[in-house]
N, C-alpha and C positions, 0 to 999 in steps of 0.2 A: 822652740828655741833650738837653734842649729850650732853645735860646738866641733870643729873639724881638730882631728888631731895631724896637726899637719905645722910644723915651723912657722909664723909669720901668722896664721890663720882659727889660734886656740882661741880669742873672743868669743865669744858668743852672742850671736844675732838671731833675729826674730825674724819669720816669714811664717806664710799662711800655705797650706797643705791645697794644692790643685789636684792629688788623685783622691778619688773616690772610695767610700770608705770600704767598701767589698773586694776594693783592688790587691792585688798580694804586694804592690811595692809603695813606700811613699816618694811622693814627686813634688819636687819646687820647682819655681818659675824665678829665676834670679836675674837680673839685669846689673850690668853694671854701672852704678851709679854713687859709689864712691871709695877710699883708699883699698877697703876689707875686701868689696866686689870684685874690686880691678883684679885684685891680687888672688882670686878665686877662680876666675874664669879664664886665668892666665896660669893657671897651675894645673898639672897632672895629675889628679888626686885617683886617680884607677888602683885601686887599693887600698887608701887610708880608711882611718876607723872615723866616722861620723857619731856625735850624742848626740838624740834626740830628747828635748824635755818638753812636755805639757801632754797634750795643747792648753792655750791659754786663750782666752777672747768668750767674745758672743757675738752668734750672726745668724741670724734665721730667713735665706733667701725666700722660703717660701712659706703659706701659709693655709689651712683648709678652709677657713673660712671668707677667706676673699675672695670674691666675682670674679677677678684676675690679677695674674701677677706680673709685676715690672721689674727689672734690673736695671741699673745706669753702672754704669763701670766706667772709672779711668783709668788709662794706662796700666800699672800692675796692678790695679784696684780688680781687675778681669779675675783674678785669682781663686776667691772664690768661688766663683760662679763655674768656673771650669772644675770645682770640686763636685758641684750640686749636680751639674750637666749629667756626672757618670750614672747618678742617680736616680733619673729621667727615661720614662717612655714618651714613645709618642703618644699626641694626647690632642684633643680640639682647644682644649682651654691652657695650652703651652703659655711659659712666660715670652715675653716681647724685652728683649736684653738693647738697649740702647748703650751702646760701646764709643765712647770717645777717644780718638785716635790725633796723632799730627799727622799719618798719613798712615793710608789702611792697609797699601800690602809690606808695611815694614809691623804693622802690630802686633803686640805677641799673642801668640797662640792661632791667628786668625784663622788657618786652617782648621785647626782643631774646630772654631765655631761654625766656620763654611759647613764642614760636617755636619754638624747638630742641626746648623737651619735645613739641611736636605732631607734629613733624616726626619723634621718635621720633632725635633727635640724642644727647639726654640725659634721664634720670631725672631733676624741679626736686623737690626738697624745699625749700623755705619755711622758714628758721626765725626767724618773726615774734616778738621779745619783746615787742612792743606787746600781741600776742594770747597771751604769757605760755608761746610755744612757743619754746624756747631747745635749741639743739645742746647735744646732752648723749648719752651712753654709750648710756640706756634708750632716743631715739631711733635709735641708728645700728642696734638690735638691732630696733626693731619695723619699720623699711624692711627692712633688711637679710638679718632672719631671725636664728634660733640661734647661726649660726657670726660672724654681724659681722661686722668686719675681717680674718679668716680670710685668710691666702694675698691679698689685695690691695693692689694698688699704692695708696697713699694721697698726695694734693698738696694740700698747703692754704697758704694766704696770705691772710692779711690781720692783725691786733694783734698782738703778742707770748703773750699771754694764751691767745689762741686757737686761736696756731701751740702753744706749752705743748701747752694741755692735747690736741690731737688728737696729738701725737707720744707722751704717754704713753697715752692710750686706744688709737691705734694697736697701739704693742707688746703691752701687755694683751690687745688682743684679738686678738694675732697675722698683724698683718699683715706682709705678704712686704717693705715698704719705706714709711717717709714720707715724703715730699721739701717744702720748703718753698724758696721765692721766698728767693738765695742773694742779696742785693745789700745792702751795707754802706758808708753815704760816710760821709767824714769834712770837713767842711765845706760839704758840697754840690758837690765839684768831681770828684769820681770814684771810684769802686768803691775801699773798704779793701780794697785786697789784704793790708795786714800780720797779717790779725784771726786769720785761717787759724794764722799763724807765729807770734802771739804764743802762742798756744793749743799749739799745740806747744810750743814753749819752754818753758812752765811743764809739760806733763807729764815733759818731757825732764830724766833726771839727767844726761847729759853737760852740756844747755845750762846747768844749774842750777849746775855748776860752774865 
């Protein structure tokens, strides 16, 4: 939770931490995308005093017991994965990050990922819909091979749409686990912790009673 002491800009909003945890600074990835952002990324702030509160979520990209690991990322959904990346050698059994873009050399961070695929940090698949290549099933199966999501740890974040549909291609295609980016406000002032309990409650015939 990010509080800037800046005129116009004391709210406090939420975002996910893209530097790595061994890094000496923390880093966001901000876009702008509405009144708060505008007004942020149009401001001077070379100086102002930042609050940092939490962190708050859950999100485990990766996994020891899985055959191998998957990413799908949308848009700023890439965030944490550029946190994990720092935390990566090179490796034979790297994760294979499936990035969904409207167009690839405007995405964020993509250098930073160009990187990592050279460096043999991660597999980058692209999936450009400008260039009318869109994350979808018959992709994960022509990277991946026959068995797909078979036996691997799957993490993805970013739309609802997109967490959707990869959590059922997931099972489909038999993966060992999907995890998605666990963080729910209500207002903008802190993690819904109730969402967990309400959910419970409605399967629960005692609660119902």
């Amino acid at each position: 939770m990010l509080k800037v002491q800046h005129r116009g800009l004391s709210e406090p909003h939420v975002f996910t931490i893209a530097s790595g945890p061994q890094e000496g600074v923390l880093r966001f990835f901000i876009r702008d995308l509405g009144d708060w952002t505008s007004r942020l990324v149009r401001t001077d702030l070379a100086g102002a005093e930042v609050v940092v509160e939490g962190p708050y979520g859950r999100f485990e990209p990766t996994h020891a017991d899985a055959q191998k690991t998957v990413w799908v990322a949308g848009g700023v959904g890439i965030t944490p994965f550029l946190s994990t990346i720092e935390t990566l050698e090179p490796a034979v059994h790297r994760p294979t990050l499936f990035y969904a873009v409207r167009g690839e050399n405007s995405a964020m961070a993509i250098d930073v990922l160009r990187s990592a695929a050279d460096r043999a940090i991660i597999d980058l698949v692209i999936c450009d819909s400008q260039q009318g290549r869109r994350f979808s099933g018959e992709l994960v199966l022509e990277r991946m091979g026959a068995d797909g999501l078979a036996g691997a740890h799957v993490a993805v974040c970013g739309p609802n749409g997109l967490v959707a549909s990869v959590r059922e291609l997931g099972y489909r295609q038999g993966a060992l686990r999907v995890e998605h980016e666990d963080f729910d406000l209500r207002q903008g002032f802190g993690p819904d912790l109730f969402v967990p309990l309400d959910r419970l409650a409605r399967r629960s015939p005692i609660a119902a009673r």
